[in-house]
C-alpha positions as CSV (number, residue, x, y, z in Angstrom):
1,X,42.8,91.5,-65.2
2,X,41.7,90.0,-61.8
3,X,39.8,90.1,-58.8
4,X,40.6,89.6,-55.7
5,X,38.8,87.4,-53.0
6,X,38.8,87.5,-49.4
7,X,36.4,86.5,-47.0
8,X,37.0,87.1,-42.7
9,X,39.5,84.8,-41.7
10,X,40.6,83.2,-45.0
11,X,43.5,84.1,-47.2
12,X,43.5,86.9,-49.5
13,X,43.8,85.7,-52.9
14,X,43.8,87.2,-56.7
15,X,42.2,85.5,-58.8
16,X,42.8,86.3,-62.9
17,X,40.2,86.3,-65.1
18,X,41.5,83.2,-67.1
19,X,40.8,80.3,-65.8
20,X,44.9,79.0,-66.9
21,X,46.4,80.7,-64.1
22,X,46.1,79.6,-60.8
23,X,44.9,82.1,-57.5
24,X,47.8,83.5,-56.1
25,X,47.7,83.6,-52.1
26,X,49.0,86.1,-50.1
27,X,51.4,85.3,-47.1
28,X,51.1,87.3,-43.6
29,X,53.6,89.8,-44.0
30,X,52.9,90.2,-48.1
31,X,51.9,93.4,-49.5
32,X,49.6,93.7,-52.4
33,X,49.6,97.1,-54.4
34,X,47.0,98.4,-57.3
35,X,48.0,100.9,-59.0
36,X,45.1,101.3,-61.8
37,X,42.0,100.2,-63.2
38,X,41.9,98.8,-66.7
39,X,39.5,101.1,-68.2
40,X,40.7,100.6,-71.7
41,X,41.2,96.8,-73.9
42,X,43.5,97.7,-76.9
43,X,42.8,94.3,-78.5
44,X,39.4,95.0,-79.1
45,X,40.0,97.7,-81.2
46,X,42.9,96.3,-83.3
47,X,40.6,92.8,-83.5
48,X,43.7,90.7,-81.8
């Protein structure tokens, strides 16, 4: 899971959720696709 950041002017980056992985930054001429939303954590449930 991640977010993503971008402010006017500045890079578009996505930022995970843990705090070990560095932002990625998107180049001009990248393309970024989402194709869901986590709506659903199956380690919860199996106490992982």
């Amino acid at each position: 899971m991640g977010t993503i950041s971008h402010k006017r002017g500045q890079t578009v980056k996505l930022l995970a959720e843990n705090s070990a992985f560095p932002p990625i930054a998107l180049k001009d001429g990248q393309e970024l696709r989402i194709w869901g939303v986590v709506t659903f954590n199956l380690h919860r449930l199996l106490n992982v």
